[in-house]
C-alpha positions in Angstrom: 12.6 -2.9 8.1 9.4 -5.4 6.7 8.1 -5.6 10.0 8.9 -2.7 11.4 5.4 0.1 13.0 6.4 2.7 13.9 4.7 3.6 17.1 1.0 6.1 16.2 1.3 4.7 12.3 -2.4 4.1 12.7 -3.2 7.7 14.4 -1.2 9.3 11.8 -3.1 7.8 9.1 -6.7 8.2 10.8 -5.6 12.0 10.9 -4.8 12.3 7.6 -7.6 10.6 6.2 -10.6 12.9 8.9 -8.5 16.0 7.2 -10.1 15.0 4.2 -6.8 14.4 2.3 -6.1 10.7 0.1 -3.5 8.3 1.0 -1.7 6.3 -0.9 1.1 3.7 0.2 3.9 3.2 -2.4 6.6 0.8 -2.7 9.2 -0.4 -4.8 8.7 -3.7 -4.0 8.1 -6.1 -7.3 7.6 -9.5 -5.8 4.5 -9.0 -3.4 1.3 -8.1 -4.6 -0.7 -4.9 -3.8 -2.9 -8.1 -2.3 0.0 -9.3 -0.4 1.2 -6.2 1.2 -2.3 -5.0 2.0 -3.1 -8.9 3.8 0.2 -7.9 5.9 -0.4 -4.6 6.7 -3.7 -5.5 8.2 -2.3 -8.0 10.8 -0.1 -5.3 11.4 -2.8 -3.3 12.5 -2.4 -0.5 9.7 -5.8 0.2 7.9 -5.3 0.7 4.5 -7.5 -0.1 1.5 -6.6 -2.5 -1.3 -6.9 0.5 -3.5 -4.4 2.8 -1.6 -1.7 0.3 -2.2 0.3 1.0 -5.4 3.7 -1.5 -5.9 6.2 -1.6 -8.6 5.2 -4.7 -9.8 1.4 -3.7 -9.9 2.4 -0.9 -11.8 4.4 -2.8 -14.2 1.5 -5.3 -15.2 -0.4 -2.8 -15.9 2.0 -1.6 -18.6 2.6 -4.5 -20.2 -1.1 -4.9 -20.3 -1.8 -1.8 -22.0 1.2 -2.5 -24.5 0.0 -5.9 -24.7 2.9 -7.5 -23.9 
């Protein structure tokens, strides 16, 4: 499934963004970056911004760095 686009991805999220409405892409993946899936997803062809990515492990540093751990 890591490589798979669905067929009017890009449409669908063009659509969704000229409504007006935020996007956000979430995943549950801890061992690539926000940075890393956002550097795949644009040779993919699927325009999201860095800060419309949100990962596991993104989320996770930023816990430990607000319990300072």
């Amino acid at each position: 499934m890591r490589d798979t686009v669905y067929d009017d991805s890009q449409y669908i999220i063009e659509k969704i963004r000229s409504a007006g409405k935020p996007i956000r892409l979430v995943s549950n993946t801890a061992a690539r970056t926000g940075q890393e899936l956002w550097e795949d997803l644009q040779t993919k062809g699927l325009d999201f911004a860095l800060t419309e990515i949100i990962t596991s492990g993104d989320m996770l540093l930023d816990i430990n760095l607000k319990l300072g751990l």
